[in-house]
C-alpha positions as CSV (number, residue, x, y, z in Angstrom):
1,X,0.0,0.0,0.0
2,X,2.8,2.2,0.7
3,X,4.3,1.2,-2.5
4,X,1.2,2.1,-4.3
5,X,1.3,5.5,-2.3
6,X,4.3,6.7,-3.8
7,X,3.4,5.9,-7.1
8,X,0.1,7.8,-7.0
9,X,2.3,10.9,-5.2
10,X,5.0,10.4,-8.1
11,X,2.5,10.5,-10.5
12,X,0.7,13.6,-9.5
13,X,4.0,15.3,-9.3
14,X,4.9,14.2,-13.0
15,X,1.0,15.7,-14.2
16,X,1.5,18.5,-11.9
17,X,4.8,19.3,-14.0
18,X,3.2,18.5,-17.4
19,X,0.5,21.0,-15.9
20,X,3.5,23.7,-15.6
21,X,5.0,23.7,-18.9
22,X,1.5,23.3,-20.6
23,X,0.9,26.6,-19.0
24,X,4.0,28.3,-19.6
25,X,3.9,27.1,-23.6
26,X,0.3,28.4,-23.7
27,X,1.7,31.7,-22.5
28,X,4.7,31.6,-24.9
29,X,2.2,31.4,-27.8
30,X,0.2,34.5,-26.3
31,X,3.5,36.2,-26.2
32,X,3.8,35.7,-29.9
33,X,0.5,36.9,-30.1
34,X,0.9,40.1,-28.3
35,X,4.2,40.0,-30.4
36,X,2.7,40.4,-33.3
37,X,0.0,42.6,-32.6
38,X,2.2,45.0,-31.6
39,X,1.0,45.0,-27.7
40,X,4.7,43.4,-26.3
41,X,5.1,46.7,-24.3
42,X,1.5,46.9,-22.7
43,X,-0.2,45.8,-19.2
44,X,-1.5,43.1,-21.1
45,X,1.9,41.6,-21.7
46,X,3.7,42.4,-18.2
47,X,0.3,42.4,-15.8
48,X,-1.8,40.0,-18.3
49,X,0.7,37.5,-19.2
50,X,2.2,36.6,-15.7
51,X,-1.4,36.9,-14.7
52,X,-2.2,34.2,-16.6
53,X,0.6,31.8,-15.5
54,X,0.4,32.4,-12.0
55,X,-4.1,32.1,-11.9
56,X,-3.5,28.8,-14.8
57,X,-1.0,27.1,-12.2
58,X,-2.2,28.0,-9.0
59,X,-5.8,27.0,-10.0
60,X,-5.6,24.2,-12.0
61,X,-2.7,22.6,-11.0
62,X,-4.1,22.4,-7.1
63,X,-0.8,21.9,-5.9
64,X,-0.5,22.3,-1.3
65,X,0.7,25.9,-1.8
66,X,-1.0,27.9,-4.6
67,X,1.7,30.3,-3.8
68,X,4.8,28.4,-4.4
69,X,3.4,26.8,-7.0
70,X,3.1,30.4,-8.9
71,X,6.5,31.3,-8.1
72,X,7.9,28.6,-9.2
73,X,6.2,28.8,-12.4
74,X,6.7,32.5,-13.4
75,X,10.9,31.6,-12.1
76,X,10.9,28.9,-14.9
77,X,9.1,31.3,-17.3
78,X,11.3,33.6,-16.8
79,X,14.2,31.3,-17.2
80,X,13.0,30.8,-20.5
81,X,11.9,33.7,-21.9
82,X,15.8,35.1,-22.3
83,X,16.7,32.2,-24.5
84,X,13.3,31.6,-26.1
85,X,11.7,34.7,-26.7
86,X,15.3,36.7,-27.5
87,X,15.2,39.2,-24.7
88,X,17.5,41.2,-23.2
89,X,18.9,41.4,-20.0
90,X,17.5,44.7,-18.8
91,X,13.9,43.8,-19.7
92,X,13.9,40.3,-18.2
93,X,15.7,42.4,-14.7
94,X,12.8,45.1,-14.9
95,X,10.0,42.9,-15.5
96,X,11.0,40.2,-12.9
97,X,9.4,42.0,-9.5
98,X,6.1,42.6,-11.5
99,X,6.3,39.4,-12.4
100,X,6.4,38.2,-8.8
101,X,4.4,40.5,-7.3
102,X,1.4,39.2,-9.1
103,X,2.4,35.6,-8.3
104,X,2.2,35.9,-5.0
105,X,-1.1,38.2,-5.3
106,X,-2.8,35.7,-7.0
107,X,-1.0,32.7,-5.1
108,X,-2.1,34.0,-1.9
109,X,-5.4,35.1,-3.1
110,X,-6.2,31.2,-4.6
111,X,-4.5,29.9,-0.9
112,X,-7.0,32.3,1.3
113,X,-9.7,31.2,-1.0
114,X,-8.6,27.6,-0.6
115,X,-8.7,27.6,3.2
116,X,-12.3,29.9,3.5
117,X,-13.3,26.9,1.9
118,X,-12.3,24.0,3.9
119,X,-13.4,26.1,7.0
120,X,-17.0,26.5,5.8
121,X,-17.0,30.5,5.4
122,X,-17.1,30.6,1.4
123,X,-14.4,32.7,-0.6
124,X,-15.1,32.1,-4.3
125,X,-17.0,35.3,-4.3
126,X,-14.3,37.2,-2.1
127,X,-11.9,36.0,-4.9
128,X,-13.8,37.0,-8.1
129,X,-14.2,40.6,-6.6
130,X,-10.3,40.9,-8.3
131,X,-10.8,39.7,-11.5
132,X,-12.6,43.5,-12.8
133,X,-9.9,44.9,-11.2
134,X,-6.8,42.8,-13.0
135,X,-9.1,43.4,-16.1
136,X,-8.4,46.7,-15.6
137,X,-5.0,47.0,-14.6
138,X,-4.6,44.3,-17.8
139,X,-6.2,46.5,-20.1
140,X,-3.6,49.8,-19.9
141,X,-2.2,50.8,-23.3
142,X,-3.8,48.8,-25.2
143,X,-6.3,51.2,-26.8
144,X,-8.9,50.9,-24.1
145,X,-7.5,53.3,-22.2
146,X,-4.1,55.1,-20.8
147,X,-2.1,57.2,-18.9
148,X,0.1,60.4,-19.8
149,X,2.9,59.3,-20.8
150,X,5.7,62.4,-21.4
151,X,8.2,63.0,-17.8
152,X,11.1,65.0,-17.2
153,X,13.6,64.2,-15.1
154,X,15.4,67.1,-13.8
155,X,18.9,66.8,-11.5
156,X,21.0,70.0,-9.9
157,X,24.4,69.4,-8.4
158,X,26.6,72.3,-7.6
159,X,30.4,71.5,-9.5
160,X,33.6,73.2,-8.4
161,X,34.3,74.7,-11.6
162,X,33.6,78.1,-12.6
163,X,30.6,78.3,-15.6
164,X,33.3,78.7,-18.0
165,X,35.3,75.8,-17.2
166,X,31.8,73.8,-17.3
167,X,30.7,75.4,-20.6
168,X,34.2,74.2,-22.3
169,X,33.7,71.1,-20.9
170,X,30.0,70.5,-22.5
171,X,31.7,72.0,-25.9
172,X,34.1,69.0,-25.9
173,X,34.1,65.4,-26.2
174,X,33.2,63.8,-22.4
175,X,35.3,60.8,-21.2
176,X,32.6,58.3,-19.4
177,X,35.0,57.5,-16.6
178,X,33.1,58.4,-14.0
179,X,31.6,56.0,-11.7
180,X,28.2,55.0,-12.7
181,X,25.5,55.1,-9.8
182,X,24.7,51.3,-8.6
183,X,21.5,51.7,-9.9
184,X,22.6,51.9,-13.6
185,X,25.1,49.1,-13.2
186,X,22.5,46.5,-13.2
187,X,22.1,45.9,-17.3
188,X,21.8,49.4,-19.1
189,X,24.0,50.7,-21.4
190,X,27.3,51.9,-20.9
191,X,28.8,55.2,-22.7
192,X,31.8,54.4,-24.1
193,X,33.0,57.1,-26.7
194,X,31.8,60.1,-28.1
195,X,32.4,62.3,-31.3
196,X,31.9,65.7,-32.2
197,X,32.2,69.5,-30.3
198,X,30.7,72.8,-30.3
199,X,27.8,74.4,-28.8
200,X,26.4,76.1,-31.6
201,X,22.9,75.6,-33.3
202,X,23.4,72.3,-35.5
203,X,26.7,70.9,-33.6
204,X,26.0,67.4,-33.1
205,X,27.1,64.2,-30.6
206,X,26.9,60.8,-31.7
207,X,28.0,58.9,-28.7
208,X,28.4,54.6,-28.8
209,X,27.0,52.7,-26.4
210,X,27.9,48.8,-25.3
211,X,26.4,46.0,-27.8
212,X,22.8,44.8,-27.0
213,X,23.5,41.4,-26.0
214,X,20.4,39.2,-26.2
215,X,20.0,36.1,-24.7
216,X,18.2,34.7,-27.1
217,X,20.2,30.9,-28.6
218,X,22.5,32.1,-31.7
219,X,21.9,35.8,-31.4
220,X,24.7,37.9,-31.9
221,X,25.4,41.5,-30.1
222,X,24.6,44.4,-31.9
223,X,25.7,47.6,-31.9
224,X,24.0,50.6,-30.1
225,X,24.4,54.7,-30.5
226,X,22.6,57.9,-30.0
227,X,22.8,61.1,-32.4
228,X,22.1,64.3,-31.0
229,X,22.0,67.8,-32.0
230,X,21.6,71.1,-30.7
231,X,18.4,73.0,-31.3
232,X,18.8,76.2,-28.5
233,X,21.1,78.4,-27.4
234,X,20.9,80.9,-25.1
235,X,24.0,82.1,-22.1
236,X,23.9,79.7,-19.6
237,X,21.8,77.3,-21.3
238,X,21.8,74.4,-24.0
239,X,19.7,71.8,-25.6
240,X,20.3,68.6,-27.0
241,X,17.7,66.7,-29.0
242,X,17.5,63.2,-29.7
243,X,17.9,62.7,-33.0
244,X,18.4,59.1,-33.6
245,X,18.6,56.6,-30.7
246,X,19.0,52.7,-30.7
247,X,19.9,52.3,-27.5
248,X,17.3,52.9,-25.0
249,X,14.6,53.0,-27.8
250,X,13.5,49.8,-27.0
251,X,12.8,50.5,-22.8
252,X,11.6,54.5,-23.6
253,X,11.9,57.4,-25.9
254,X,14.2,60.2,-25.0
255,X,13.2,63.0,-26.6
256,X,15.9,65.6,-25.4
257,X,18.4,66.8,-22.8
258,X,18.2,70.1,-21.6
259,X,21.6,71.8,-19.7
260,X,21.4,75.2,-17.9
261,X,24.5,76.6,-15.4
262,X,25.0,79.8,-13.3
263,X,27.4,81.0,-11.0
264,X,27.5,80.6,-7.3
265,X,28.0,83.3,-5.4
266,X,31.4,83.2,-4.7
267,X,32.1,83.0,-8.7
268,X,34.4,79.5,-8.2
269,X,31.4,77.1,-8.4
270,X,28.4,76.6,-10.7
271,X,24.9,75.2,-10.0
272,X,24.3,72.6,-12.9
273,X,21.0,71.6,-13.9
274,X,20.2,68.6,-16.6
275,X,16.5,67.9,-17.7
276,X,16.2,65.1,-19.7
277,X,11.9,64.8,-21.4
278,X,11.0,61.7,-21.8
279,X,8.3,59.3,-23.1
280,X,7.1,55.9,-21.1
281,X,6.4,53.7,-23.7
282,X,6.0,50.5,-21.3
283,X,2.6,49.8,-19.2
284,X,1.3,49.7,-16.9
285,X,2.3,53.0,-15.8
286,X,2.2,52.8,-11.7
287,X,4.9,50.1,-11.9
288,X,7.4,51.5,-14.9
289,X,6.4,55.0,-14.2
290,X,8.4,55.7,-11.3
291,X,11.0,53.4,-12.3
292,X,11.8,54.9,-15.3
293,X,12.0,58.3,-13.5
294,X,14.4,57.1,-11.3
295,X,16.2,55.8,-13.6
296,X,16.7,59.0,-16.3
297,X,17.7,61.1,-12.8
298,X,20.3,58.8,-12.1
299,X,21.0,59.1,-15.6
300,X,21.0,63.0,-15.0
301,X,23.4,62.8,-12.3
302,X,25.6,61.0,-14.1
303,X,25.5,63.5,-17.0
304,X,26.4,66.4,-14.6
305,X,28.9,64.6,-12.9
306,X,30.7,62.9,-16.0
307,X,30.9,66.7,-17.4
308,X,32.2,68.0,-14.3
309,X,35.4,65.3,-14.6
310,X,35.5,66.1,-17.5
311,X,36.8,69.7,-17.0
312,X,39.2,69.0,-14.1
C-alpha cells in the first residue's frame, strides 16, 4: 500500500509538471500573439501574461501551496523567456518584481480562498471581486484606455568649476570615466565614446554605447548609438535633442536633454541643472512609471557629474 502511495504521489507530481510547462507554452504562444499585434510593451503583456501563469498554475494545478506553485512557475518562465523569446537582459531584470508581485497576489489570493473553503465560510465570491480589477490593470495601453505618458527628469548638483570651465567642458568630447550610480550598473548601457564638439545651433554628438547582447540561442550582439544635436542656445543654457537613438529605444523614448549653469555666489562654483523629457512607452504605468523616473535622474546625475570630470 505504501508502495502504491508513492506511485500515485510520483505521479501527481509528473502531471503536476506537465501542468507547468502546458501553462508556460500556452503563454509563450500568447507572447507571440501580443508580439505580433504590436502589444509586447502593454499591461496586457507584463500584468496580463504573468497573470495568466500564475491564476492557470495555482488553480488548476491544485498543488499544497497555490503560492509556491506560482513562483515557481513564473521563475521557470522567466528562465526561458531570455533564451526563447530573444530578450535582453535589462527587460527580463525590470520585469521580474512585476512578475512576482502578481504571483504571490494571486497565489495568496487562490491559498486564502482555498482555506475559507475548507473552513466552511465561502471565498469564491471574495476572490472574483479581483478579477474586474486585474481586467483593468490588464487593459492599460492597449487602446482601451491610458495614462500620460511624457516626464522630465530634472537633477541639480553644484560642481567646483567656474561656468566657463563647465561650458568648455559641454563643448568638448566627455570621457565616461566616471563611476556610474549602482543603480545603472545592473544591465543598461554603458557610454563608451563620443564624437563631435561645439555648442552652436546644429553641432551634433553621436555617442556609442555597449552592444545589446540578447539572450536569445545564436543571437549575436549588436551595436548601439545615440545622435544628438543642438536646437537652442541661449548664455547659460543648452539643448540637445534626440535625433536618432538605438539604445534605449526599446525601454523608452528620450526625446531631449536640456543643460542650464549659473554662477554661485562666490564666482568658483556653478549650479548645474540637466532635464532630460522623456516618453514611457511601457505599461502599466504605476509600476514602470516611477522606475523609469528614477532611472533617467540617475542618468542626469551621471551627466552632470561625468561633465564636471570632465573639466578638471
Amino acid at each position: 500500500m505504501a508502495e502504491d502511495n508513492g506511485q500515485q504521489g510520483v505521479s501527481r507530481a509528473r502531471w503536476r509538471l506537465i501542468g507547468v510547462l502546458a501553462v508556460l507554452f500556452a503563454a509563450m504562444l500568447l507572447y507571440k500573439v501580443l508580439h505580433a499585434g504590436h502589444l509586447e510593451q502593454t499591461a496586457l503583456f507584463y500584468v496580463g501574461l504573468p497573470a495568466f501563469i500564475a491564476l492557470a498554475v495555482a488553480i488548476g494545478a491544485r498543488p499544497r501551496s497555490a503560492t509556491g506553485s506560482a513562483l515557481a512557475a513564473v521563475t521557470i518562465g522567466l528562465a526561458l523567456a531570455g533564451p526563447l523569446l530573444d530578450e535582453g537582459v535589462i527587460c527580463l531584470v525590470f520585469a521580474a518584481p512585476l512578475f512576482y508581485l502578481l504571483a504571490v497576489a494571486i497565489g495568496l489570493i487562490v491559498d486564502g480562498t482555498r482555506r475559507r473553503e475548507r473552513e466552511g465560510r465561502g471565498g469564491r465570491a471574495h476572490a472574483f471581486v479581483t478579477l474586474p480589477l486585474l481586467a483593468v490593470l490588464t487593459m492599460e495601453g492597449t487602446g482601451a484606455y491610458e495614462l500620460p505618458r511624457d516626464n522630465a527628469a530634472s537633477v541639480t548638483r553644484t560642481v567646483d568649476l567656474t561656468p566657463a570651465r563647465y561650458e568648455a567642458a559641454l563643448a568638448a568630447p566627455p570621457r565616461f570615466d566616471t563611476p556610474r550610480p549602482v543603480f545603472l550598473q545592473i544591465p543598461f548601457p554603458r557610454p563608451q565614446s563620443s564624437t563631435g564638439t561645439g555648442l552652436s545651433v546644429g553641432d551634433h554628438r553621436e555617442i556609442t554605447f555597449s552592444p545589446r547582447k540578447s539572450l536569445g540561442f545564436g543571437s549575436r550582439p549588436t551595436p548601439r548609438s545615440m545622435r544628438l544635436v543642438i536646437t537652442e542656445r541661449a548664455p547659460g543654457r543648452v539643448v540637445f535633442a534626440v535625433e536618432r537613438d538605438t539604445t534605449y529605444a526599446r525601454w523608452l523614448d528620450i526625446e531631449s536633454a536640456e543643460v542650464t549653469w549659473k554662477p554661485r555666489a562666490d564666482g568658483r562654483r556653478t549650479d548645474v541643472t540637466w532635464t532630460l523629457d522623456y516618453r514611457r512607452t511601457y505599461d502599466p504605468s504605476w509600476y514602470f512609471g516611477p522606475v523609469q523616473q528614477y532611472a533617467m535622474e540617475q542618468a542626469a546625475a551621471y551627466l552632470s557629474d561625468t561633465f564636471g570630470a570632465t573639466a578638471r
